[in-house]
N, C-alpha and C positions, 0 to 999 in steps of 0.2 A: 808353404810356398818356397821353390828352393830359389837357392840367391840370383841361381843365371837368369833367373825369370824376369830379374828387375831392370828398371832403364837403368840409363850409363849415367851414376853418381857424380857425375861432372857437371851434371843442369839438372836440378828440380821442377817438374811442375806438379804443383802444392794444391789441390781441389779442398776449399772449403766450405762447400756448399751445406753439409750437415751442418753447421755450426754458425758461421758467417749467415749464409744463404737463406737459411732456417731464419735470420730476425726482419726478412720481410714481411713489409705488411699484407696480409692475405695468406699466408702461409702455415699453414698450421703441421708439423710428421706428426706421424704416429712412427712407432718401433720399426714397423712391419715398409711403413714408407721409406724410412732411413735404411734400410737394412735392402729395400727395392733399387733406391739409389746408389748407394753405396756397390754394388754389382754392377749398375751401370760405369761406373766409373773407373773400377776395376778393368771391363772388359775393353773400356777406352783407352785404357793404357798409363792411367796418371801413377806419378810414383808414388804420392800421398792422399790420403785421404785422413781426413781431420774431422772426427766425427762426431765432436760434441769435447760439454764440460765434466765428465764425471763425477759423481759427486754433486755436484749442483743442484741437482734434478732426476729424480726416479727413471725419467722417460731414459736422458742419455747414459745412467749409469747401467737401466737395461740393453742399452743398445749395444754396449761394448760387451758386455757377457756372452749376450745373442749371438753376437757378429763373431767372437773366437770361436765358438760353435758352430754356425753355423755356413760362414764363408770360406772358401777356400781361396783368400786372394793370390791372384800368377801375377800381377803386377803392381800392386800396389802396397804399400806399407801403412797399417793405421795408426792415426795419431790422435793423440786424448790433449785437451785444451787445459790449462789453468792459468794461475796466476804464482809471480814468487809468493815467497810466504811473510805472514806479517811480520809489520815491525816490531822490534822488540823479541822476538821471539826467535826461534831456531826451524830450518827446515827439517829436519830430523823428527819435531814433534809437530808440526802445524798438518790438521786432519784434511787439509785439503792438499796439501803434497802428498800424503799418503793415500787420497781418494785418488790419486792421477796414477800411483805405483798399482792401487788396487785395482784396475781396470787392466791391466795387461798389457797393454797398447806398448809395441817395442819403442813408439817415438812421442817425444811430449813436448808442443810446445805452452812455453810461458808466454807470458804476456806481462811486459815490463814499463813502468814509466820512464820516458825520456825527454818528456818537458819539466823544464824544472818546478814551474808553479803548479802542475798536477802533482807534484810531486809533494810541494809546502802544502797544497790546499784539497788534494782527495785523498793524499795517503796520510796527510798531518804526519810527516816524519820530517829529516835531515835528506840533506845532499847525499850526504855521506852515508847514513844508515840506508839509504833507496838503491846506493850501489853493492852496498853489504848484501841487503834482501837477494840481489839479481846474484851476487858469487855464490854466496851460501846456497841458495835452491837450485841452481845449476850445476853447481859440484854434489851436492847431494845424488842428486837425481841420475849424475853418471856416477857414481856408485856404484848405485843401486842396478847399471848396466845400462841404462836408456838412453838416447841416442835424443839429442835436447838440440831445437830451434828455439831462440828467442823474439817476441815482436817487439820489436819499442815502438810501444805507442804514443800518437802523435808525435812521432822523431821529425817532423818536417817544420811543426810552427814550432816546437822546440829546439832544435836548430837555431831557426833563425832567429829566436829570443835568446838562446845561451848556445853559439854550437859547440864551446870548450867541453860544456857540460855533457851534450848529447853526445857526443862523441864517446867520453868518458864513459858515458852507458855501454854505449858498443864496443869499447875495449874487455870493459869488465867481464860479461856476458862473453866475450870469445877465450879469454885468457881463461875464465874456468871452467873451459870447456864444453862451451856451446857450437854445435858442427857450423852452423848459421845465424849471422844477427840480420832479421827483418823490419826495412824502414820500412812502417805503415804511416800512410797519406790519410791519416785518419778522419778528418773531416772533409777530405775529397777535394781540396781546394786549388791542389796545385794545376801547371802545368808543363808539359813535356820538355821542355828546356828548363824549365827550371832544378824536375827530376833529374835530368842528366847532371847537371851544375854539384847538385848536392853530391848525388851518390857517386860520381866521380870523384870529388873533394875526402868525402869520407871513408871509401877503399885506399886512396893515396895515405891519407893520414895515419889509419888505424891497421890496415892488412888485414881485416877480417875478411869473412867471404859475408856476402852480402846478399839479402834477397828485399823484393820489392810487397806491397801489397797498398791496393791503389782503391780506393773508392768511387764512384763518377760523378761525384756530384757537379763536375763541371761538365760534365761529356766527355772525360780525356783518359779514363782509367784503362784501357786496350792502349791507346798512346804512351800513357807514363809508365805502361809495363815496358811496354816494347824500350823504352829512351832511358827505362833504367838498366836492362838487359843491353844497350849499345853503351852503355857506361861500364859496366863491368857485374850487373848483378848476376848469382848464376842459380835464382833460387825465383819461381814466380809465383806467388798468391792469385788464386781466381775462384771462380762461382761457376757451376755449372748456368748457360743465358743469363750471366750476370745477374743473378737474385743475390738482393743484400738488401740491408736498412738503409734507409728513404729512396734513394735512388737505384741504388746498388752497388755491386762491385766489378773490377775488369772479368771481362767474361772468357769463360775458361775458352771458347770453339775459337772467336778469332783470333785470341793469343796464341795458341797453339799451335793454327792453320798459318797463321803469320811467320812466328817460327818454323817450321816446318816448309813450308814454299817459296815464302819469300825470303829470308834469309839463310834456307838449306841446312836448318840445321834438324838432326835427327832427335827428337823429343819425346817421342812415341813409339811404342814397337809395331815392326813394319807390319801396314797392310791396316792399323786400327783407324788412322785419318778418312779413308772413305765410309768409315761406320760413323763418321760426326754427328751426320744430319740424323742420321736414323735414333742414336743417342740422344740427341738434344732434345726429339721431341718427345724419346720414349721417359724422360726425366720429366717434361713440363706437365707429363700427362699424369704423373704421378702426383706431383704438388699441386694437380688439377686445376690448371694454366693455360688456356690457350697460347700455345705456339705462336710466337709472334712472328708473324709473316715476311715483317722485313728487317729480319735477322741478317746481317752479314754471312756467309758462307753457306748458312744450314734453314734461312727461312724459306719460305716456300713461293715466295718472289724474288727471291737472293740472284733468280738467273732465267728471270720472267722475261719479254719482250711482245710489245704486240705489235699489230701491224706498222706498218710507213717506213721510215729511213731505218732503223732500228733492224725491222725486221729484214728489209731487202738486203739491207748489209749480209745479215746474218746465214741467209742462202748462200752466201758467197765462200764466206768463212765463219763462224761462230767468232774469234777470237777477236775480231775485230768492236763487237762489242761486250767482252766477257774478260775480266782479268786472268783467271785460269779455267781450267775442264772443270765445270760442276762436279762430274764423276770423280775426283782428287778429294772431293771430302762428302763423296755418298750422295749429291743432291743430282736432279735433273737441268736442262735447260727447258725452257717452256714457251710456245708461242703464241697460249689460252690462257686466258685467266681460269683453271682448273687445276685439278691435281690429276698429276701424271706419275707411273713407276717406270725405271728405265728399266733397260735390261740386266745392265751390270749390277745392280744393284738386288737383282732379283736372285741372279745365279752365283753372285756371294753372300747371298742371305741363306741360298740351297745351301753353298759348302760347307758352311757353317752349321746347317743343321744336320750333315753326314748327308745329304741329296745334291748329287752331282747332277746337272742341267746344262752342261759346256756344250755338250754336242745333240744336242736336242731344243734346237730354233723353234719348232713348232710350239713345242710344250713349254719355252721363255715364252713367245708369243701371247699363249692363250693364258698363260700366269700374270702376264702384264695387266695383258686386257682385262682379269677379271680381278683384278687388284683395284685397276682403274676404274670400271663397275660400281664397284662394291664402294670406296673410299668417296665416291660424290654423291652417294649415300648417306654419307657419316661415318660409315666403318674409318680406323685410324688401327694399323698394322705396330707402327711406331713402338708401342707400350703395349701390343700383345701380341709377342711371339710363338703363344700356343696357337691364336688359330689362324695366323701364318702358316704356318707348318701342316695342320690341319689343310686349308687351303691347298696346301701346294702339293702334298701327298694327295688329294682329291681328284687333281689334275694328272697328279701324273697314274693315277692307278692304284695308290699302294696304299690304301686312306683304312685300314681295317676296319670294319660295320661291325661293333661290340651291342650295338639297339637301336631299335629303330619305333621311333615315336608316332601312336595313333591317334592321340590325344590328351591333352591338359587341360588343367582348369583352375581357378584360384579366386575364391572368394573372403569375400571382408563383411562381416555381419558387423553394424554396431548398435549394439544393446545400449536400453536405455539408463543404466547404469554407469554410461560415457564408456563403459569398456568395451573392446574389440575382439571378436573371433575369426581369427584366419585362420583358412583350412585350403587345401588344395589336395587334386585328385589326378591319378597320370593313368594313361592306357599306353604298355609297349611293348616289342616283343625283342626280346633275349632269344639267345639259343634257341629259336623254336617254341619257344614258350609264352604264350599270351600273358602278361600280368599287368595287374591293375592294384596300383597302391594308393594309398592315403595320408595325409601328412598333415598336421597343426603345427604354426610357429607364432612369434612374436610380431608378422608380416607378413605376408602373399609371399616375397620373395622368398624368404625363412622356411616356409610351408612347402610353397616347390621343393625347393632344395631338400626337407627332409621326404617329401613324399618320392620322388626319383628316388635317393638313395635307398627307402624301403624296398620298394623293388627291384634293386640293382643288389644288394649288398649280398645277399645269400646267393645269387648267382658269380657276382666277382665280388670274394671278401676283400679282397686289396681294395676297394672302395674304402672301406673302415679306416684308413690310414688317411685317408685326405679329407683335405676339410676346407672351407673357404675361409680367409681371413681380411678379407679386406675385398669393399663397396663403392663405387664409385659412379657416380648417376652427372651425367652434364646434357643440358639440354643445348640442341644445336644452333648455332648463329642464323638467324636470317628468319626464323619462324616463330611464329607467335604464340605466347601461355600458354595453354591446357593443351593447345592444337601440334605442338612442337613437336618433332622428329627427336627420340632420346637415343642417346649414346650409355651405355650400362660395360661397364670396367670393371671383371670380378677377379682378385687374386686369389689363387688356392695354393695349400701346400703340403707335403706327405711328409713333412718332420722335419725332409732335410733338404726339399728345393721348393721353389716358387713360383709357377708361371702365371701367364696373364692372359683373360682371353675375352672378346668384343660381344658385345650382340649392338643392335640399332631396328627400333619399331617404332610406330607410333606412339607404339603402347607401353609405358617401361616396365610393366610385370611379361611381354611378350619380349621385349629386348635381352631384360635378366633371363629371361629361360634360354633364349641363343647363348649366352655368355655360360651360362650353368651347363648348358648339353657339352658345350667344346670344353670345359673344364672336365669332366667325369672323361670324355672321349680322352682327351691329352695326358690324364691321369693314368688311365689303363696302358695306353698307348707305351709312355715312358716306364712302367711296370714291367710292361712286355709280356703283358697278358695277350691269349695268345683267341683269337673270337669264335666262333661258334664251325 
């Protein structure tokens, strides 16, 4: 990533949703999620991304391998999580400051005590030895080249039990060269004046530069971001839909959208704010979440209305009951309780995919509508932009036919043995060629998948290069057990990208095969395999 690429180092916004976001309850990555995530966030424009603890944990010490491999971030900068190093001891040899250098990650933040009785009673050390820890791992660590944020945690009920002390923290921590010291609201208790009170007090006193990270357990975490950024912080901690432990954290879309609109200031590189809503839900779909509806800015009631005073206004002017243009961070306005795509949204989703649609209303038009179609279905575009693309290239003409299917099939024997035989069987035609393959897996869906590729793979070998990595089955709101309308979310990847693509049946071995066709399609497609 070259440097011009990055926001203006003047204001931080600091995405910790890998790490932070990740200790929700319900929450479980896997590599392949983080590393799904981690691109979204990228392409939203945040300046950091904080992807885990390396070291800690096999899962995040793969992740950070994976990700200098395999991402190319244009705006973001990754950062690896630890702690100073213990007491008694020296950074130079403690294997977990060396697990933070061996992960690559150009920025690291620590994570430091600034209450003093955490300090007597979970680190069992001194006053004094706890600000040694924070110099010594800080100065190590720029050394060593890395570019160091510090958290002090719980600096707020520490403060107000010693603020000599906590402070003191926050000197240490900048004087050896830490770029930012971050007060964390760690057990989420405060509130917005009072954020201000502190972190104004503590910029006056110490001259650090300062960043905020807010927890909600009150409700206020979007607030005491915002009131510690009117204080002087220039550094913000957030979650992607605010996912965090118990309650969560300030959530990265209104913090953002706030700065950005209502205070004018530029946070984001331009044009990435109307991709919010689409981001937000293509994340929650990932950590496999329903999208919460009445999400500030990017829910899907955020700029709902239905009939009577509300509405009549709304003929008149919109504005009159809407704070800003939904279209300003990618959402629609709505006068149905339904889902709707707008147009703008439609034909910078084209530009973006290299399909220009500016001067072609008809074909916005009939894209909308079959958006609209399809999504009150269960289809959800959000989190797959393979058969978006697919879709929209359908519409306008350019959709290349690489096969075309005459029939499937997928059966499940179980032997009395308790064990299972899946097998599945495809009739299609390629190039003019009738074939009909066969396939056994660990599953009906497994068995598709390898029966399709048998007969695909010696027609188009570039098949052999892709492969699905990740499965995602959610059954849909409103309908009942066995009977239920399924949503099937399959990610594939050819080594070095990843996309995503939908089916929705009754049936979820009939859904995964929608999701499985537009995969093998998207795959060729981006190959640039050229069809029959």
């Amino acid at each position: 990533m070259t440097e011009t690429s990055r926001p203006d180092d003047a204001f931080h916004v600091f995405d910790t949703t890998l790490r932070d976001g990740a200790q929700r309850e319900g929450i479980n990555l896997t590599v392949s999620d983080k590393l799904a995530i981690a691109r979204h966030l990228d392409e939203f424009g945040v300046g950091f991304i904080e992807g885990g603890w390396p070291g800690a944990n096999p899962r995040d010490t793969e992740f950070f391998a994976r990700a200098r491999e395999e991402i190319d971030f244009r705006h973001a900068q990754l950062v690896a999580f630890g702690a100073t190093r213990r007491a008694g001891g020296s950074a130079a040899e403690d294997p977990q400051v060396k697990a933070l250098l061996d992960s690559g990650a150009p920025v690291i933040t620590l994570v430091a005590k600034a209450h003093d009785r955490h300090v007597e009673l979970a680190l069992r050390t001194t006053l004094d030895e706890n600000l040694e820890m924070v110099r010594d791992t800080v100065a190590h660590l720029r050394a060593a080249g890395r570019r160091v944020f510090v958290d002090c945690e719980h600096f707020f009920d520490g403060y107000r039990a010693n603020p000599e002390y906590a402070k003191a923290v926050v000197r240490a921590a900048s004087e050896a060269g830490a770029d930012v010291v971050v007060l964390c609201d760690t057990n989420g208790g405060l509130l917005p004046a009072q954020i201000h009170a502190v972190v104004a007090t503590v910029l006056a006193d110490t001259g650090a530069r300062l960043g905020i990270h807010a927890q909600d357990d009150t409700g206020c975490a979007v607030a005491n971001t915002l009131a510690a950024f009117d204080a002087g912080a220039t550094h913000v901690q957030c979650t992607a839909n605010g996912y965090g432990e118990r309650v969560g954290n300030a959530n990265l879309f209104p913090v953002a959208a706030a700065l950005e609109i209502k205070y004018g200031k530029r946070v984001l590189p331009e044009g990435r704010l109307r991709e919010m809503t689409r981001i937000s839900h293509a994340i929650a779909e990932v950590v496999n979440l329903t999208p919460s509806t009445h999400q500030p800015y990017v829910g899907l009631s955020a700029f709902a209305h239905k009939a009577g005073l509300h509405a009549s206004a709304i003929k008149v002017d919109p504005d009159l009951y809407q704070h800003i243009d939904p279209e300003q961070v990618g959402n629609t306005m709505r006068m149905l309780v339904s889902d709707m795509a707008g147009r703008a949204s439609v034909e910078l989703k084209g530009k973006e995919l290299g399909i220009d649609l500016g001067d072609d209303r008809e074909l916005v038009g009939r894209v909308v509508e079959r958006v609209k179609e399809r999504e009150l279905k269960g289809y959800t575009y959000e989190a797959a932009d393979a058969s978006f693309e697919l879709l929209l290239r359908a519409e306008a003409g350019t959709l290349p036919v690489y096969f075309a299917v005459d029939s499937w099939r997928a059966i499940t024997e179980d032997r009395p043995d308790g064990s299972h035989a899946n097998e599945a069987t495809v009739k299609l035609v390629a190039k003019g060629e009738v074939i009909h393959a066969a396939g056994e897996g660990n599953g009906p869906v497994n068995a598709l998948d390898r029966a399709l590729r048998a007969g695909l793979e010696r027609i188009y070998p570039e098949l052999a290069k892709i492969g699905l990595v990740d499965y995602k089955v959610r059954i849909l709101e409103g309908r009942s057990g066995t009977d239920s309308t399924t949503r099937v979310l399959i990610s594939t990847s050819d080594g070095r990208n990843e996309w995503s693509t939908v089916g929705v049946a009754d049936n979820v071995i009939a859904a995964s095969w929608q999701a499985l066709s537009d995969a093998y399609t998207y795959g060729l497609l981006r190959a640039g395999v050229e069809p029959a």
